[in-house]
C-alpha positions as CSV (number, residue, x, y, z in Angstrom):
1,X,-89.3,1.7,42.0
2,X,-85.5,2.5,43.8
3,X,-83.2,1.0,41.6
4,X,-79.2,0.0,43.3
5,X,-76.3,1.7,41.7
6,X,-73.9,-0.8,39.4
7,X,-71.3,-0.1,41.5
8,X,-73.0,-0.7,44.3
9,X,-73.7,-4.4,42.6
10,X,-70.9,-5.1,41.6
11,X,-69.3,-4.3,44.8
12,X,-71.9,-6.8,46.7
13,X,-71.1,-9.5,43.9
14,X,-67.7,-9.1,44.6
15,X,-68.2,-9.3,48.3
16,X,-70.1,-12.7,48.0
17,X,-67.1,-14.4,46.0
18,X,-64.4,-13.3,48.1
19,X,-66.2,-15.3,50.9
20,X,-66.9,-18.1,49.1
21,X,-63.6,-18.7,48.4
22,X,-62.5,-17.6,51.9
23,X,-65.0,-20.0,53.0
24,X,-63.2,-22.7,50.6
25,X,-60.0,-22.2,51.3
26,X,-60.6,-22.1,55.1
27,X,-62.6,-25.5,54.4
28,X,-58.9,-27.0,52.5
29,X,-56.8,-26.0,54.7
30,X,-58.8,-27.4,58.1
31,X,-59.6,-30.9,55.5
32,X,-55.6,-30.5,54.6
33,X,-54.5,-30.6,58.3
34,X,-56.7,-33.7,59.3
35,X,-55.3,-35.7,56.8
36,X,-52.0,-34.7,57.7
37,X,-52.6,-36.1,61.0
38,X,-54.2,-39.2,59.7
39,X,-52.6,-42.5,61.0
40,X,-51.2,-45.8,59.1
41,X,-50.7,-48.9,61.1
42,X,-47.9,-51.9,59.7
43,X,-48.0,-54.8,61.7
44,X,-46.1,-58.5,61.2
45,X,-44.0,-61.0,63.2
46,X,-40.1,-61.4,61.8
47,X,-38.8,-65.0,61.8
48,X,-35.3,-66.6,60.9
49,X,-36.6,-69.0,58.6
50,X,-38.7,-71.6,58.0
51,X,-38.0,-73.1,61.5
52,X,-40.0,-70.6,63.3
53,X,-37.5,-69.6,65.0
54,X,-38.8,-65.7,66.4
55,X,-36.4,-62.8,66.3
56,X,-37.7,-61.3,69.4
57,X,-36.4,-58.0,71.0
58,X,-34.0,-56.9,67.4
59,X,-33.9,-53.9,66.1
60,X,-35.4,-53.2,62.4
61,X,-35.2,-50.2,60.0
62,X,-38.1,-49.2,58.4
63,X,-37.0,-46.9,55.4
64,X,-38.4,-45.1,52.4
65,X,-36.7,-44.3,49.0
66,X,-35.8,-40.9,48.4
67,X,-38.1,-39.7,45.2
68,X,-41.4,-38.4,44.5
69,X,-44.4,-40.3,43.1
70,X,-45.9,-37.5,41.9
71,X,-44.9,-34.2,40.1
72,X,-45.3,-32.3,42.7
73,X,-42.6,-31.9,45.2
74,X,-42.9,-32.7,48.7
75,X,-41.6,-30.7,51.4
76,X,-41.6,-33.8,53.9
77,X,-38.8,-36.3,54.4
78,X,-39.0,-39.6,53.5
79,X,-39.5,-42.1,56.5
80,X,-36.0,-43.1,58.3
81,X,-37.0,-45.3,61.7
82,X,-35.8,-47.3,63.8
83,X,-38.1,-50.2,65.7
84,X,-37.6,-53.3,67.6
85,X,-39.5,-56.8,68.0
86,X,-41.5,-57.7,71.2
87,X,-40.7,-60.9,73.1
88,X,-42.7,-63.0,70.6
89,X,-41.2,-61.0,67.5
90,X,-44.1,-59.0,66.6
91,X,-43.9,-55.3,65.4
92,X,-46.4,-52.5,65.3
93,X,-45.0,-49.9,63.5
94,X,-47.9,-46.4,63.7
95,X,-46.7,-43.3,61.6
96,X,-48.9,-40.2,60.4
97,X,-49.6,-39.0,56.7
98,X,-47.1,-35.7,57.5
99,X,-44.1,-38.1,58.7
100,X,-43.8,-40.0,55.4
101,X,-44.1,-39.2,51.5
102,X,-46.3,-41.5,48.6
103,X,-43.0,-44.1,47.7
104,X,-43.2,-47.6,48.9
105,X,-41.3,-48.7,51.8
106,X,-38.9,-51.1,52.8
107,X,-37.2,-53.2,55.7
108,X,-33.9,-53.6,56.5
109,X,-32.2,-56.4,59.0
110,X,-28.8,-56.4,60.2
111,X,-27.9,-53.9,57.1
112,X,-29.9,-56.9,55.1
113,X,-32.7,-55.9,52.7
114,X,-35.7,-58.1,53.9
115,X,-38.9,-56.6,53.0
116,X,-39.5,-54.5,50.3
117,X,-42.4,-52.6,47.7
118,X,-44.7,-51.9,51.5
119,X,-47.6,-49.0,49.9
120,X,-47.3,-45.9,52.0
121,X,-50.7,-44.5,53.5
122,X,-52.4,-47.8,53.9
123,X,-52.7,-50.0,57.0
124,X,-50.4,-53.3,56.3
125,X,-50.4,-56.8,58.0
126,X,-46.7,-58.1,56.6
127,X,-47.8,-61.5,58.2
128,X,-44.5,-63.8,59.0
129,X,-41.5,-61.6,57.7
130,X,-38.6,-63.9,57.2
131,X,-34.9,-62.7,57.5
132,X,-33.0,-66.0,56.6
133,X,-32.4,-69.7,56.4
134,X,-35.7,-70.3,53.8
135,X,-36.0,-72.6,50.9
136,X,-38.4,-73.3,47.8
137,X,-39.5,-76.8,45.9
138,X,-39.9,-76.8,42.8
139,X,-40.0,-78.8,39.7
140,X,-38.6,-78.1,36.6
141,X,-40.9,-78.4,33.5
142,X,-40.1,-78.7,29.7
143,X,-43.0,-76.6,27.2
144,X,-41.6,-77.3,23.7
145,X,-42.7,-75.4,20.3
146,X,-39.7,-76.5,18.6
147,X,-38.2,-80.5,19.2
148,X,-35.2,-80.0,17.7
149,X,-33.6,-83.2,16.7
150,X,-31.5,-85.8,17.9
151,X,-28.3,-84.0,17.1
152,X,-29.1,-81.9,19.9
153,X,-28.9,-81.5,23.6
154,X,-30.4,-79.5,26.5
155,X,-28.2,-79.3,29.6
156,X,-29.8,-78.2,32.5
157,X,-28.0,-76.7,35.9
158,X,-29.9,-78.7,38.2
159,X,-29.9,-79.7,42.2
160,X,-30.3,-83.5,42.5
161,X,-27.5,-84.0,40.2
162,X,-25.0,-82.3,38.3
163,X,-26.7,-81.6,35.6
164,X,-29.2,-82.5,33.1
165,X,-28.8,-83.6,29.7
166,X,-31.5,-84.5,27.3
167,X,-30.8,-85.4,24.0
168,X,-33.1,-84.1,21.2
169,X,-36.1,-84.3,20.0
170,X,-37.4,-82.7,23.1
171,X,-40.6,-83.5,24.6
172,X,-43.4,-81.6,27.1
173,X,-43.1,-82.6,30.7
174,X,-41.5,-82.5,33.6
175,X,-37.3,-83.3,33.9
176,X,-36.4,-82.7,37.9
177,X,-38.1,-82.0,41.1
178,X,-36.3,-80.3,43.9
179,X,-37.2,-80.2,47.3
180,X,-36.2,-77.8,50.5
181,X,-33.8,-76.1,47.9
182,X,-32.1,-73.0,50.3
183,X,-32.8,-69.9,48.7
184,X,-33.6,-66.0,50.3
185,X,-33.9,-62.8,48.7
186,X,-36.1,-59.7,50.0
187,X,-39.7,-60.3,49.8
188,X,-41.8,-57.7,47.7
189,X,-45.4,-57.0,49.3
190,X,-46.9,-57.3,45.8
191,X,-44.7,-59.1,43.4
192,X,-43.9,-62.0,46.3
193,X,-40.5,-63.1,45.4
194,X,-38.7,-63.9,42.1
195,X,-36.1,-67.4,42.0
196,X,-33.4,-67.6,39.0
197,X,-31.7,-70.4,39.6
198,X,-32.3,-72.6,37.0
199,X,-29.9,-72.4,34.4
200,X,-29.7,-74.2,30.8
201,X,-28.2,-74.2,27.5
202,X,-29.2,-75.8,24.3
203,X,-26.2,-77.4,22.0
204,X,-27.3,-77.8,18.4
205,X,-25.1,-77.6,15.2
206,X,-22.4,-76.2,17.4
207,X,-24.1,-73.3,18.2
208,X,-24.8,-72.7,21.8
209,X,-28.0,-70.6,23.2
210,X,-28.2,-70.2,26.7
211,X,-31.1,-69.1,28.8
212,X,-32.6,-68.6,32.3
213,X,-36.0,-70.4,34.1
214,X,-37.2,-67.9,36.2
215,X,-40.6,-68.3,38.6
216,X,-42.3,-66.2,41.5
217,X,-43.3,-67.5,44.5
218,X,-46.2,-65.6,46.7
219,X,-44.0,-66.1,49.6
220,X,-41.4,-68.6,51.6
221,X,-42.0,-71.8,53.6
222,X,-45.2,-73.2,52.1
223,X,-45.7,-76.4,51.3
224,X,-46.6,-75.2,47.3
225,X,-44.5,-76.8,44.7
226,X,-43.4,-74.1,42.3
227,X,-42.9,-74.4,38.5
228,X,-39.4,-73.6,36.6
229,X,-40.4,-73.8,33.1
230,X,-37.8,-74.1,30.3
231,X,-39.5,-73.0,26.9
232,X,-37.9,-74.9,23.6
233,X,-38.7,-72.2,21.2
């Protein structure tokens, strides 16, 4: 029976993991540089409000924050471009996985923020991308824990009137219903769009608390009637 020298083992053991991981590594880098080359797609149409009036041949900037979404530092810039709107104020906007990094990105109009929290990496249909002149209804809505009593007084900031003022005890319901109020701010692809513009205060025993009705809205120029709700805790 011929029996191998260890060394002559260990040296073919050897070989066989150095190409395995030759083999492994070869295998990364060839997977590394087709994702690299892998290509994202954001499409929409950009109006100036709730007319439907198009924005058609303007130029857009699509931009990415400077910061890293993971702990490992990227070598690539974040994405700083330029596009414009067709006749009918649609964009297509095609970038590759090696021209951008993993932050979100964001629109800018005129210097104006318009669109913002877009995910990097995906393919993204913005749908109707509004730069201007848009407005919200919305009702505002009492929920009370605590009445308070007749001593007392909500005042509301509101938009038919003045104000509102509603003397204690407080009661559930609704108070005002606005319609077509004009209001913009940059749309987030996720979060929709956040309105603060009801404002209140609550006078009881001389003693002034003041507070804030905030509500999102999925996005502008529907026909949805939105909720402010001021909670009497």
């Amino acid at each position: 029976m011929n029996f191998l020298p260890r060394c002559v083992l260990l040296s073919k053991t050897n070989t066989m993991k150095t190409m395995k991981i030759t083999i492994a590594m070869l295998l990364l880098a060839f997977l590394m540089s087709c994702n690299k080359n892998e290509q994202y797609t954001i499409t929409g149409r950009v109006l100036y409000g709730c007319d439907s009036l198009i924005v058609n041949d303007k130029s857009f900037l699509l931009t990415q924050e400077f910061k890293e979404a993971s702990l490992i530092p990227s070598k690539r810039d974040p994405i700083y471009r330029g596009f414009f709107t067709d006749g009918n104020g649609r964009f297509k906007i095609i970038y590759k996985r090696k021209e951008a990094v993993n932050t979100d990105l964001e629109f800018y109009f005129n210097n104006n923020h318009v669109y913002e929290g877009i995910p990097a990496f995906q393919d993204v249909d913005l749908g109707n991308v509004y730069v201007g002149n848009t407005f919200v209804s919305f009702e505002i809505k009492l929920e009370v824990d605590s009445a308070y009593t007749s001593n007392d007084t909500l005042v509301v900031k509101a938009y038919n009137q003045l104000q509102i003022q509603i003397p204690g005890p407080f009661h559930n319901g609704v108070i005002d219903t606005v319609y077509n109020f004009p209001y913009y701010r940059a749309q987030h692809f996720t979060d929709g769009v956040e309105v603060g513009i009801i404002n209140y205060r609550i006078l009881s025993s001389g003693i002034v608390s003041q507070g804030e009705a905030e509500f999102l809205i999925s996005k502008f120029c529907t026909n949805e009637l939105f909720e402010a709700v001021i909670k009497i805790e």
